[in-house]
C-alpha positions as CSV (number, residue, x, y, z in Angstrom):
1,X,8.7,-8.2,-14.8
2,X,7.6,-6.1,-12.1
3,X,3.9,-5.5,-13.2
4,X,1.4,-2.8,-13.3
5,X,1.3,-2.9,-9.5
6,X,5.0,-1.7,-8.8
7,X,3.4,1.5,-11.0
8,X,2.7,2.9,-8.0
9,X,4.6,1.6,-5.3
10,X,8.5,1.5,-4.8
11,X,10.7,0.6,-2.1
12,X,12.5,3.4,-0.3
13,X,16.3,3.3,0.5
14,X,17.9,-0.1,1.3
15,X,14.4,-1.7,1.1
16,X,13.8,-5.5,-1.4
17,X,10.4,-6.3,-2.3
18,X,10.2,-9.8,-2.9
19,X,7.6,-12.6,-3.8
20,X,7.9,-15.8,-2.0
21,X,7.9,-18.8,-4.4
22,X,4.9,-21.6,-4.1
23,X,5.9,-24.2,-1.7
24,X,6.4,-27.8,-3.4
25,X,3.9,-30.0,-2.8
26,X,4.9,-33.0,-5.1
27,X,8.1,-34.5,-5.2
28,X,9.4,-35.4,-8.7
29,X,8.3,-38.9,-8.2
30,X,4.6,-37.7,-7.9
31,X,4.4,-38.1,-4.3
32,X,2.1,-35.5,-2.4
33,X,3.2,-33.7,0.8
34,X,0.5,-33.2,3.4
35,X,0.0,-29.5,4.3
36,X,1.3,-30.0,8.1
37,X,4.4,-31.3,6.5
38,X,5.4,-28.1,3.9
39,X,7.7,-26.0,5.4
40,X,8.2,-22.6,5.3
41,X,9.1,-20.9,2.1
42,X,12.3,-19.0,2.1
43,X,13.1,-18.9,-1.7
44,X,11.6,-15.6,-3.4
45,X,12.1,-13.4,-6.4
46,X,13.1,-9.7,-5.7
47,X,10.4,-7.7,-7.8
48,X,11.5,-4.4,-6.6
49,X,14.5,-2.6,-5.0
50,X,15.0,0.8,-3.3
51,X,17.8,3.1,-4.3
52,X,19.9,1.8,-2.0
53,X,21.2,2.9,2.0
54,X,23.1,6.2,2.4
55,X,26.5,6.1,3.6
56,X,28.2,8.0,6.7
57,X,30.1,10.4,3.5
58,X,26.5,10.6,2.2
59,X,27.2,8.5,-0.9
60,X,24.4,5.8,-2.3
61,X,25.6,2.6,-1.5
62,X,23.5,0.6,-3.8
63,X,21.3,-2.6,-2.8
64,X,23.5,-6.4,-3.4
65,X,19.9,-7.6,-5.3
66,X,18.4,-6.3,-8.5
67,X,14.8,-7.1,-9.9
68,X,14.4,-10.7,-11.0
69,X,16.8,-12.3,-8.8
70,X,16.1,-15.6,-7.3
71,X,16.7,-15.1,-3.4
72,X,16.9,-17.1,0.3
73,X,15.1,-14.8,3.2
74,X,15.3,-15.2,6.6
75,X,12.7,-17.8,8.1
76,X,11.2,-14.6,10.1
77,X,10.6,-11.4,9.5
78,X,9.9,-8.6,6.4
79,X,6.8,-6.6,5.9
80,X,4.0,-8.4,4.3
81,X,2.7,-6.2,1.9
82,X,-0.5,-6.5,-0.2
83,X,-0.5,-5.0,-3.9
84,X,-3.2,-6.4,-6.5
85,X,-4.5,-9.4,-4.5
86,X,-0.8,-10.8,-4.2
87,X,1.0,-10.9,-1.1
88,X,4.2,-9.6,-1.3
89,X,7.6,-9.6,1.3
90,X,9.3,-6.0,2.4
91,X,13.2,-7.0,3.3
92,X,15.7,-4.7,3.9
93,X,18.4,-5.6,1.7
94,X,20.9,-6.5,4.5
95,X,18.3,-9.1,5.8
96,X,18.9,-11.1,3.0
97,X,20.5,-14.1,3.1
98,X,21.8,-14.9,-0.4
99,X,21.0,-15.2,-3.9
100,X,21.0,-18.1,-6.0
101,X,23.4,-18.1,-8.9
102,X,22.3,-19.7,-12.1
């Protein structure tokens, strides 16, 4: 799932890379929002995840995301990061907000 760009790119320690999700611009009647009326997107899929944050012992605590995980991100913030024409979200995994559970 993560694609021939995350080849050569992965997030270091407690870092989430994620990829917002398209903004809906039809209800599921068929109506059309307007552009000035689409609000942010916060909904995103992680794509890749760092090993995870050290501890003060020195163990790996572990990130709470893994790849392909269906995500809320705080309205501001995150690195935007450009890999293969696509625009992509840097998070550390602690600035998430949740996950959504299927």
């Amino acid at each position: 799932m993560a694609g021939q760009a995350f080849k050569n790119f992965l997030p270091l320690f407690d870092r989430v890379l994620a990829e917002k999700s398209a903004a809906k611009t039809v209800t599921k009647e068929g109506i059309m929002f307007p552009k000035q009326s689409q609000g942010k997107v916060l909904q995103a899929t992680v794509v890749a995840v760092g090993s995870g944050s050290k501890e003060k012992g020195g163990e790996i605590q572990p990130a709470g995301v893994k790849v392909g995980d269906k995500v809320l991100l705080p309205e501001y913030g995150g690195t935007k990061v450009v890999l293969d024409d696509k625009d992509y979200f840097l998070f550390r995994d602690g600035d998430i907000l949740g996950k959504y559970v299927d």
